[in-house]
N, C-alpha and C positions, 0 to 999 in steps of 0.2 A: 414469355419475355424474361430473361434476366434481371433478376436486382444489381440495379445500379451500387458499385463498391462506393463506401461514401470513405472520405478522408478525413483524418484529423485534424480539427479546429482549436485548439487548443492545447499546449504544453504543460505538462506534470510542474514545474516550474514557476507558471502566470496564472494555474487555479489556485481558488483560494482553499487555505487549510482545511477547509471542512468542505467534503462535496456530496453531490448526491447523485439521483440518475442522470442527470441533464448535462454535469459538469463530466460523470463517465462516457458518457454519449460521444463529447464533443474530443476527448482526452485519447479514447480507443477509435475513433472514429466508425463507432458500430450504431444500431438502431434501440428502438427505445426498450423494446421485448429484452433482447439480447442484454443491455445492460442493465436491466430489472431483474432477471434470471440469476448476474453475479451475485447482485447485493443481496438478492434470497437464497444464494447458493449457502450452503452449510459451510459452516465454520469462517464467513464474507465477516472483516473485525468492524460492523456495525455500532454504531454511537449507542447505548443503550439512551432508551427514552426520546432521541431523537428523530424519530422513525426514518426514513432512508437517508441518512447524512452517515458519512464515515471519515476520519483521519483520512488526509487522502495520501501518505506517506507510508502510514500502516496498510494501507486500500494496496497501494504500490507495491509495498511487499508481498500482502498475499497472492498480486497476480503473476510477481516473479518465483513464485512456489515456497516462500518463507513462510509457514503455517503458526498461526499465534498459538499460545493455548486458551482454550476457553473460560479459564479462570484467571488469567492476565488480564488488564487493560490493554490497548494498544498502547498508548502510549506510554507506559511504564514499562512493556515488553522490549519497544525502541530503546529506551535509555539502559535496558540492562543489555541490549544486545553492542551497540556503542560501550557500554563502558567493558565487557567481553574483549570487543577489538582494540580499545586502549592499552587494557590489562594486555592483551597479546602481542603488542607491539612493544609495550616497554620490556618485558621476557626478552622479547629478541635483541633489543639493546641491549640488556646488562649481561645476556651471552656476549654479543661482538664486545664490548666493552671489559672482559673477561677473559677472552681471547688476546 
């Protein structure tokens, strides 16, 4: 018999900022295996000390293939990558503005 495809319960959006496997569960609409498998997957930007809780913004990024480095926090990796796209957008200003 087939597994039943389950659906997502939940939006990236209404979880709260720190998630775990329960809140992955309901977010990917996958099983419990499968979303325990991420959070152990190598280089998964895991909360140190917290044991399975993760940034779930940072969590976001790694499953859209944005790779943190392992000597980053998550959250400090976000704000340089934000202030990156700041920096790069005002460049593009003060070309059109030059022009």
């Amino acid at each position: 018999m087939p597994k039943a495809k389950k659906k997502p319960t939940l939006k990236w959006e209404d979880a709260p900022d720190t998630i775990g496997v329960e809140e992955l569960m309901e977010i990917l609409g996958i099983g419990r295996g499968q979303a325990s498998n991420i959070f152990n997957s190598k280089g998964f930007p895991k909360i140190p000390d917290a044991g399975l809780k993760a940034d779930k913004e940072v969590a976001r990024l790694f499953l859209q293939g944005v790779k943190i480095p392992e000597n980053q926090k998550g959250i400090d990796y976000l704000i340089l990558l934000e202030l990156k796209k700041i920096s790069k957008g005002m460049e593009v200003q003060t070309e059109c503005i030059k022009e």
